[in-house]
C-alpha positions in Angstrom: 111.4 133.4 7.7 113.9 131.4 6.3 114.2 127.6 6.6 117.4 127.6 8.9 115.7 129.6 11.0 112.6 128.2 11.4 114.6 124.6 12.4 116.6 126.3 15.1 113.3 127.6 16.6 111.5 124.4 16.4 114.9 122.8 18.2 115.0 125.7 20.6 111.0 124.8 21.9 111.6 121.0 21.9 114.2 121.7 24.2 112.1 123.8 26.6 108.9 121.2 26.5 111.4 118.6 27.3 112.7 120.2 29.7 109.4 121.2 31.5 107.7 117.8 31.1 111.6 116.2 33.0 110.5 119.0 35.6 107.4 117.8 36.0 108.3 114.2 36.0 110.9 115.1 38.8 108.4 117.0 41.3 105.9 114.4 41.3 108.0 111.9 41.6 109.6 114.2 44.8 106.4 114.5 46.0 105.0 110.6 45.6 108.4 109.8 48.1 107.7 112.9 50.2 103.6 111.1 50.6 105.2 107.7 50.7 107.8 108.7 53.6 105.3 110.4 55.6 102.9 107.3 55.9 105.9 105.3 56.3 106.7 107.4 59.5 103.5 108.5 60.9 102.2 106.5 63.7 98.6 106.4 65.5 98.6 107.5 69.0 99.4 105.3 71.6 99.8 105.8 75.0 101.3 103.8 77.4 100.1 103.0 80.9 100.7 100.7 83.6 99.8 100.2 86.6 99.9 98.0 90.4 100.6 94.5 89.4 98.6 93.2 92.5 95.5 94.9 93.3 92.7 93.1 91.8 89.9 94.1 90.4 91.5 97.6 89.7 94.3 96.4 88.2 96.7 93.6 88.2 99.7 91.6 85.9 98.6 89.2 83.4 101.4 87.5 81.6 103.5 91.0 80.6 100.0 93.0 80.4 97.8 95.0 83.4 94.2 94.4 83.3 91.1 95.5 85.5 88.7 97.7 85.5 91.5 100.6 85.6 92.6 99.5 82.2 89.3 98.5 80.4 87.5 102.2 81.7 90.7 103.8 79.7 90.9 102.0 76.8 86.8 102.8 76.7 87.9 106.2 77.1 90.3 106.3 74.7 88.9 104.3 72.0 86.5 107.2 72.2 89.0 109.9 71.2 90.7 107.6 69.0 93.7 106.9 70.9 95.2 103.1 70.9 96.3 102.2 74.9 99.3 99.6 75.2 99.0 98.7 79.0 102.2 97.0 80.0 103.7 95.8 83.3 106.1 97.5 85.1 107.7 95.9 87.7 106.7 96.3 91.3 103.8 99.0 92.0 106.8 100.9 93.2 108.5 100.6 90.1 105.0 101.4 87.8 105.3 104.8 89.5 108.5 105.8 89.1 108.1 105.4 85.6 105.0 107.7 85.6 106.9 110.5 87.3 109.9 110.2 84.9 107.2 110.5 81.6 108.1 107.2 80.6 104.7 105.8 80.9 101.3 108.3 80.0 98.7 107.1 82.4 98.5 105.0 85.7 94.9 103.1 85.2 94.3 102.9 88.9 95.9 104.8 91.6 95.0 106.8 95.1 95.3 110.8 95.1 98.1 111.4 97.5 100.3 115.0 98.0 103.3 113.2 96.8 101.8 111.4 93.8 100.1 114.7 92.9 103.0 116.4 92.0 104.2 114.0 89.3 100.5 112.9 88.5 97.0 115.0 87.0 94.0 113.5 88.3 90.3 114.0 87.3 88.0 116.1 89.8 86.4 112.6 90.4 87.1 108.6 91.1 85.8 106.2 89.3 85.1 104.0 92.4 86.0 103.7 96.2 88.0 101.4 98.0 87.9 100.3 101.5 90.8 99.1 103.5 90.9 96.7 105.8 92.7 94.9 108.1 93.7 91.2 107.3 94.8 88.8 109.7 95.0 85.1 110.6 91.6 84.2 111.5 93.3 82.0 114.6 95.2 85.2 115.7 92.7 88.1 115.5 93.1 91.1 117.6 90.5 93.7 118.9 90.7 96.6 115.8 88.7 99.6 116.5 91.0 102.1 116.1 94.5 103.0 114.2 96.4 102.7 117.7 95.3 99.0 118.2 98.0 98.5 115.4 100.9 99.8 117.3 102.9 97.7 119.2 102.6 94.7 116.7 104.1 93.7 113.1 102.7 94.1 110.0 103.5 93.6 106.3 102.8 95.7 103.3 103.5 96.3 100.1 106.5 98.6 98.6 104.5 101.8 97.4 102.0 101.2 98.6 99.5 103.8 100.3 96.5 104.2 102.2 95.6 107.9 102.0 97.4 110.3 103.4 96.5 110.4 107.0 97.3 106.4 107.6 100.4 106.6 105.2 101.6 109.4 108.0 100.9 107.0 111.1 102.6 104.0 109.5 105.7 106.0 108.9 105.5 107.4 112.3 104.8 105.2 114.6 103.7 101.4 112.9 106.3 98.6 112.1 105.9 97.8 109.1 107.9 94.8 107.2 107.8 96.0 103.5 107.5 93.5 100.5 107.2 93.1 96.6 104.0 90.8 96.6 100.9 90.2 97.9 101.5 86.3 98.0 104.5 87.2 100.3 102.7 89.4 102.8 99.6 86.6 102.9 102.0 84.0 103.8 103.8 85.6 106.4 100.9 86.5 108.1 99.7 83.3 107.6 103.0 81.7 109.1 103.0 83.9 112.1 105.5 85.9 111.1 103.8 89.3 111.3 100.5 90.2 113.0 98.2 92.2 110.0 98.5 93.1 106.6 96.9 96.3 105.6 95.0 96.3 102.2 92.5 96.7 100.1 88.4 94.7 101.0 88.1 93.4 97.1 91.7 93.0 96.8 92.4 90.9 99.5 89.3 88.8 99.2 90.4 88.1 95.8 94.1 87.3 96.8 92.9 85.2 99.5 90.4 83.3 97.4 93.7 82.8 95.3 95.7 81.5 97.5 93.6 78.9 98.9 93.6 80.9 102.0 89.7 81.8 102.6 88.6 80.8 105.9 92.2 81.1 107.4 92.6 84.4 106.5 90.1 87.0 107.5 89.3 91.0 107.7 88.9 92.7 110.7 85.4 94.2 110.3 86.1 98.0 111.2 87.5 99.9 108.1 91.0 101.5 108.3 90.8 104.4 105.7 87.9 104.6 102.1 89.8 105.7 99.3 88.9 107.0 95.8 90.6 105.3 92.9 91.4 106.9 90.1 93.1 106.9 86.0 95.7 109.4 86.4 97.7 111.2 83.7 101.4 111.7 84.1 102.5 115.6 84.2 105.2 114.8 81.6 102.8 113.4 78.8 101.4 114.5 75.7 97.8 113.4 76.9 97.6 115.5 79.8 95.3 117.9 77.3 92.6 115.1 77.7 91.9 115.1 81.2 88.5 117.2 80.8 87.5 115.0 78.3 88.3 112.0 80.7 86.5 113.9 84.1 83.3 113.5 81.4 83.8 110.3 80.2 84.4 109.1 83.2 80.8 110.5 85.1 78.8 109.4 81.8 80.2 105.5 82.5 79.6 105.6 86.0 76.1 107.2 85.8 75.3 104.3 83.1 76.5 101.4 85.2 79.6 100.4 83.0 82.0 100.8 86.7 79.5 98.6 88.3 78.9 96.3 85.1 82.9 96.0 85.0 83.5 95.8 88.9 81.5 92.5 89.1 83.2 91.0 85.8 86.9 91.9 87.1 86.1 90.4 90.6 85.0 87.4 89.2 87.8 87.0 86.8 90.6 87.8 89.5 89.3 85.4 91.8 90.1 82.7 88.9 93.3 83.5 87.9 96.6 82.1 89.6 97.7 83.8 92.1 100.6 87.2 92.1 
């Protein structure tokens, strides 16, 4: 082999290696971004849930956040199956739902099962806890309550989306009068005015709300109990963590067989009947 051509192959497999190794350099380095812009763009799970921003303990609006033993049992839950829970206001209970059915909140933290809300809303086979509703009047102006008729014939005040199992939410609509607000505060002081004759709602609720208001003593539950309710964290039909609902049902038997809906029931009553007032 002659010298000439010896120095043309030697060029001719420089080339090549460089070549290779500027290849090389390049897919790495495509791959590095390719890593870095993945990280950059992948975010933990999160699901967002609201709830009613006036129905202590279960849930209720703290500065722009809900809290209650609705929220705390889910973000348990979730914590479990590594999911992060942002649990933000909504506006009016009304409002919170609305946003359920449309997908743009996940979960509900606290909520009756009801024909309409089940359409929009996946519940587990069980509540985490019952509620009792009772009726609240002025303690100077009580009334003999011992069945829903005793209510007809005279005003009362409620809350906008507000519901009390399907059988009463029927006989309000059909033959109650019902004067329909955006707070609890509102309905408490109306009744407390005069203004209307009974406010339908929730035992601990209203206990609380009443305690917050400076109102105990001069408003008062009528002893017999309008409708018992379950109260339950339900999923929104429209969101990604509908798949979790069995693992939820579970959850949700283990922490009420261990005492954790009882331990948090007691801390939530307390807390609520601290805070300021809706």
């Amino acid at each position: 082999m002659n010298l000439c051509r010896t120095i043309a192959i030697f060029k001719a497999g420089a080339t090549v290696g460089a070549t290779l190794r500027s290849l090389a350099r390049r897919c790495a380095a495509g791959a590095f971004m390719l890593a870095a812009g993945a990280c950059a763009g992948a975010e933990p799970d999160l699901a967002k849930a609201t709830g009613h921003p006036n129905w202590p303990p279960f849930s209720w609006q703290n500065g722009n956040k809900i809290v209650g033993i609705g929220p705390e049992l889910l973000d348990i839950i979730f914590h479990e199956l590594g999911i992060g829970v942002d649990c933000s206001a909504a506006g009016n209970w009304k409002r919170a739902q609305a946003q359920a059915k449309v997908g743009a909140v996940d979960i509900i933290v606290a909520a009756y099962l009801t024909e309409e809300r089940n359409q929009y809303l996946a519940y587990p086979a069980q509540p985490f806890m019952n509620d009792a509703n009772v009726v609240w009047v002025a303690r100077e102006r009580p009334f003999p309550f011992h069945k829903w008729e005793d209510l007809i014939g005279r005003s009362g005040t409620a809350m906008l989306g507000e519901s009390y199992g399907e059988k009463f939410d029927r006989f309000i609509k059909d033959s109650l009068h019902i004067e329909w607000v955006s707070a609890p505060t509102q309905s408490l002081r109306m009744l407390d005015a005069g203004r209307v004759s009974y406010y339908p709602f929730s035992l601990y609720g209203g206990q609380i709300q009443v305690q917050q208001m400076g109102l105990a003593g001069r408003i008062v539950n009528l002893p017999d109990v309008i409708s018992t309710e379950g109260t339950y964290i339900a999923i929104s039909r429209k969101s990604r963590f509908l798949k979790y609902l069995p693992q939820i049902e579970a959850a949700m038997a283990r922490l009420r067989a261990d005492g954790t809906v009882e331990r948090l029931t007691k801390k939530y009553v307390a807390l609520a009947a601290q805070s300021a007032p809706p």
